[in-house]
N, C-alpha and C positions, 0 to 999 in steps of 0.2 A: 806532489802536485795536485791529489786531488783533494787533500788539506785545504789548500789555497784555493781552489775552482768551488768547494763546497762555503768558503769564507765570503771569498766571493758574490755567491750567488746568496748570501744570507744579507748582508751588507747592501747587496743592488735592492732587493726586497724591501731592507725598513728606510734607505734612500725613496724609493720609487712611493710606498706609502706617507714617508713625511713630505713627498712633494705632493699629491692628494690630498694629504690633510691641509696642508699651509694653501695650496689654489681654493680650495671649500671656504676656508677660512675668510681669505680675500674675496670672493665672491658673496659671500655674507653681508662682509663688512662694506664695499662697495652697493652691495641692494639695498643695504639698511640705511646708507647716506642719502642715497638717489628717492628711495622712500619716503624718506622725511625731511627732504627737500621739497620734493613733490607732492607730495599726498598731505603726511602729516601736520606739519607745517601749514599749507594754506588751508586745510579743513579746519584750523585751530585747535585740536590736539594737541598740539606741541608749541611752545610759545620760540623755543629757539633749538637747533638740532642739536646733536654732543660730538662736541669739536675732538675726540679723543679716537671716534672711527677715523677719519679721514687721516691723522700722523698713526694709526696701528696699520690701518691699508699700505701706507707708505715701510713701514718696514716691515709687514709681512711680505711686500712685492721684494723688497731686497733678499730677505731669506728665502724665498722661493727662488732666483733669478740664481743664488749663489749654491744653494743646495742643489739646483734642478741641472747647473754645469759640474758640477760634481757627478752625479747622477749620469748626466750623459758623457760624460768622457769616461765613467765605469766602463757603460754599456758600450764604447771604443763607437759612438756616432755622432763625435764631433766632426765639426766641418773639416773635410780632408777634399782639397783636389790633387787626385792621384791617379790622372789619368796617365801622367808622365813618364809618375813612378813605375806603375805599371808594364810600360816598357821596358824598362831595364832588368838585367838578369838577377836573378832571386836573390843574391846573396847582397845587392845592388841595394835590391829595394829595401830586405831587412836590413840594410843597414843606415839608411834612411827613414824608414819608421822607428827605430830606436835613437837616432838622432833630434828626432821629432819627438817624440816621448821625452825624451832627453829635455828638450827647450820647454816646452810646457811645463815641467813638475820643475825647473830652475823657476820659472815664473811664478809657480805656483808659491816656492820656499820664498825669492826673494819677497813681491810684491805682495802675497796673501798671507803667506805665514811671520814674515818678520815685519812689515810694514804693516800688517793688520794689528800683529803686538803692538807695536809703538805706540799706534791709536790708540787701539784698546787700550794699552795701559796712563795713556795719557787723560782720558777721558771715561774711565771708569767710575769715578765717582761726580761727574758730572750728569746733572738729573734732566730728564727730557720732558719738557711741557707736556701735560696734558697727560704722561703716562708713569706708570710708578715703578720703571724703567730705570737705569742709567744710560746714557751712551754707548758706553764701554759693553755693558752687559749686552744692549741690542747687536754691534759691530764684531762681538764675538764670533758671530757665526763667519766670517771670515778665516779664521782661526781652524775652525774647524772645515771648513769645506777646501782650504788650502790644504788642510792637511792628509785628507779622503781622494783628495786632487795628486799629491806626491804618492800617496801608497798607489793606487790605479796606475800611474805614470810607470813606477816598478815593477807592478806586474806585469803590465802591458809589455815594458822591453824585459822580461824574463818570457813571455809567451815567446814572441820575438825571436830571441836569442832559442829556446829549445823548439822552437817548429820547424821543420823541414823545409828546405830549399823548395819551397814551391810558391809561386804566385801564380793568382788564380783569375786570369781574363775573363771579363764579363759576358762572354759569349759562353764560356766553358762551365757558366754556373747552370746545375739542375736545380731547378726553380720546386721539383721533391722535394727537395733537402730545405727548401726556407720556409718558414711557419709565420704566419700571423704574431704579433707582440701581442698579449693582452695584460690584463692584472690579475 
């Protein structure tokens, strides 16, 4: 188990960095647009901006948007209301958040790992204006964050499944025990 906890937390690390690097990136690439729309541009600098930032912003925001739910469904802080669930008796709940684990990593296989094939493979050698790109190659990351999306899913109902009958009401948390996220 701590195999996997150490795998883990190596995995959540160069996720949580490639989504820093990819937001840096977009934000770059969006200042350098707005720049030389603005600035550049009507000081006559620049006679026309380069249409090639605004479609890489557009699918850096997708790599980020796909890797950055990967990422947080690692870190088990996707949207959950579970105030319900919380109610019911331990064995109730775990068996309802493995359920739930359960629906997501199907969604993941169906919709992101086998429907992102298709695409990707259909559009792999189709070339993207403006970038020296395919399609296929950009849409990849589907593939891959579908599939970071299934392992997560697994672990999560294996935590699940070996953690002890207990749920833990929001009154009953020592506010000690939680730390700060940082990078």
């Amino acid at each position: 188990m701590k195999a996997i906890q150490a795998f883990e937390r190596g995995l959540e690390f160069v996720l949580r960095w490639a989504c820093i690097f990819l937001f840096s990136v977009l934000v770059l690439l969006v200042v350098y647009q707005v720049a030389q729309r603005q600035v550049l541009i009507p000081l006559g600098l620049m006679k026309t901006g380069y249409a090639w930032t605004e479609a890489m912003g557009r699918y850096v925001f997708i790599w980020l948007g796909l890797v950055g739910a990967a990422y947080v469904i690692g870190e088990n802080d996707d949207v959950a209301i579970d105030f319900l669930v919380r109610r019911f008796p331990a064995i109730v709940a775990r068996i309802v958040e493995c359920v739930a684990h359960t629906v997501v990593a199907f969604f993941a296989v169906w919709v992101m790992i086998y429907g992102g094939w298709r695409y990707v493979s259909k559009t792999w050698d189709q070339g993207v204006e403006l970038l020296p790109f395919t399609e296929g190659q950009l849409y990849s990351v589907l593939l891959i964050s579908g599939a970071l999306i299934v392992l997560y899913s697994l672990i999560h109902i294996g935590e699940a499944i070996a953690r002890k009958n207990e749920v833990r009401n929001e009154d009953d948390i020592d506010i000690s025990e939680l730390q700060d996220e940082g990078i």
